[in-house]
C-alpha positions as CSV (number, residue, x, y, z in Angstrom):
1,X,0.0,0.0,0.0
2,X,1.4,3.6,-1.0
3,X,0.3,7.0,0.9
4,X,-2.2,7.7,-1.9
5,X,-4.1,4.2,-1.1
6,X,-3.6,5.1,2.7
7,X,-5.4,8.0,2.1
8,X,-8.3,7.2,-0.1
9,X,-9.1,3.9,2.7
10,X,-9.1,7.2,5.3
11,X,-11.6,8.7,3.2
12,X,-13.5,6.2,2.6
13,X,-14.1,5.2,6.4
14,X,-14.4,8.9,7.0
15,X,-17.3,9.6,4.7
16,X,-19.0,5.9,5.9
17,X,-19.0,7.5,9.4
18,X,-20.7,10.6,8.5
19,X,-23.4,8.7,6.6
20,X,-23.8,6.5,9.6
21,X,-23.9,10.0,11.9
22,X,-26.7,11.5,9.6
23,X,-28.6,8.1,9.3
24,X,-28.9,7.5,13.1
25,X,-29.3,11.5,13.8
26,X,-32.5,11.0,11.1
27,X,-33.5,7.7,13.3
28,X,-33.8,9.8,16.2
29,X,-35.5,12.5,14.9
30,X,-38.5,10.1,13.9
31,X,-38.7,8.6,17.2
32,X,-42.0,8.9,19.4
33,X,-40.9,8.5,22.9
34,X,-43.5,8.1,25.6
35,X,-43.2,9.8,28.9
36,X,-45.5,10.3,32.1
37,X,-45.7,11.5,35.3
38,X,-45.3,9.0,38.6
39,X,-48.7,7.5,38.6
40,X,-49.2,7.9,35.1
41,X,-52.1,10.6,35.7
42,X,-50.5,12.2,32.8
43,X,-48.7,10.9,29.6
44,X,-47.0,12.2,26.5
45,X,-45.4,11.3,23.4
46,X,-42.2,13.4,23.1
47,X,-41.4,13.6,19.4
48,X,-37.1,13.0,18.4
49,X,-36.8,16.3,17.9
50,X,-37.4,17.4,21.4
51,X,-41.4,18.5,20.6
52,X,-43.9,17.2,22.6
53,X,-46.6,15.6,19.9
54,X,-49.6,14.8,22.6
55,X,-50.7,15.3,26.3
56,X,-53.3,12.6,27.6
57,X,-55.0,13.3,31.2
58,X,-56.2,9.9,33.5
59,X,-59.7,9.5,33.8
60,X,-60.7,12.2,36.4
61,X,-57.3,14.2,36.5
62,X,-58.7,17.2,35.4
63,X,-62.0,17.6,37.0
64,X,-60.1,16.3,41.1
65,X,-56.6,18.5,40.3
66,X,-56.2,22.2,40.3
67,X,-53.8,24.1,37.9
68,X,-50.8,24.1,39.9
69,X,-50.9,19.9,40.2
70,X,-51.9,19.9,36.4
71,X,-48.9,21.3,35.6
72,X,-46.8,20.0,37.7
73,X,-47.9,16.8,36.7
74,X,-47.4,17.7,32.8
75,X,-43.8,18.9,33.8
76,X,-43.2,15.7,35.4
77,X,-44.9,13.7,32.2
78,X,-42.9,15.8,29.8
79,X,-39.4,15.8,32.0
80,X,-39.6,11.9,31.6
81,X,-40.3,11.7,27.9
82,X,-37.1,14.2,27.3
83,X,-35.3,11.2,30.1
84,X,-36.3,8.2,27.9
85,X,-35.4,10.2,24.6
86,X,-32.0,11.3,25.7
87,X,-31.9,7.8,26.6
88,X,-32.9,6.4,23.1
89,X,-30.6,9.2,21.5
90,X,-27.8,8.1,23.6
91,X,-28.1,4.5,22.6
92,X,-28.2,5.1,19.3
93,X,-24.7,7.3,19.1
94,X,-23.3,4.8,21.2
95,X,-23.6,2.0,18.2
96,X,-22.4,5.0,16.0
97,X,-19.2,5.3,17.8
98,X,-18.5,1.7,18.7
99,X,-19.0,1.3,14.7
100,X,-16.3,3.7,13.9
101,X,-13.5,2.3,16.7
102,X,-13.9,-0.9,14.8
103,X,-13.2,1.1,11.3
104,X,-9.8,2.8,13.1
């Protein structure tokens, strides 16, 4: 092998690592990640891209809770949907990288 070979192999695993990058980064932004507050009086859907795509209320939440344990309860929902998608996020990286040590 010359430098020139050398080279266009570095490349080569250099570009396959930024297409694996952008493919999981796309992955995670389609993801729908559930979250919910401790007695799941409230659940969401937290979108990849950080949004939050729906709010459900348990039967009778509403009606029995005033607006400071609403939202507190929607904080707490929405706190652990961003949890589980950093989670999910972090997960997916984590095969990115241990992809790329094996291409070094």
């Amino acid at each position: 092998m010359n430098a020139e070979t050398d080279a266009a192999e570095l490349l080569d695993r250099v570009r396959a690592q930024r297409e694996a990058v952008l493919l999981a980064q796309r992955e995670v932004e389609a993801l729908r990640v559930p979250g919910s507050s401790p007695y799941h009086e409230v659940t969401v859907t937290v979108l990849g891209t950080g949004e939050v795509a729906e709010v459900e209320f348990g039967p009778g939440v509403v009606e029995s809770a005033d607006a400071i344990t609403l939202g507190s309860l929607v904080r707490s929902a929405v706190n652990d949907g961003v949890r589980q998608l950093k989670e999910a996020s972090r997960q997916r990286f984590q095969e990115v990288l241990d992809a790329s040590r094996q291409l070094l």
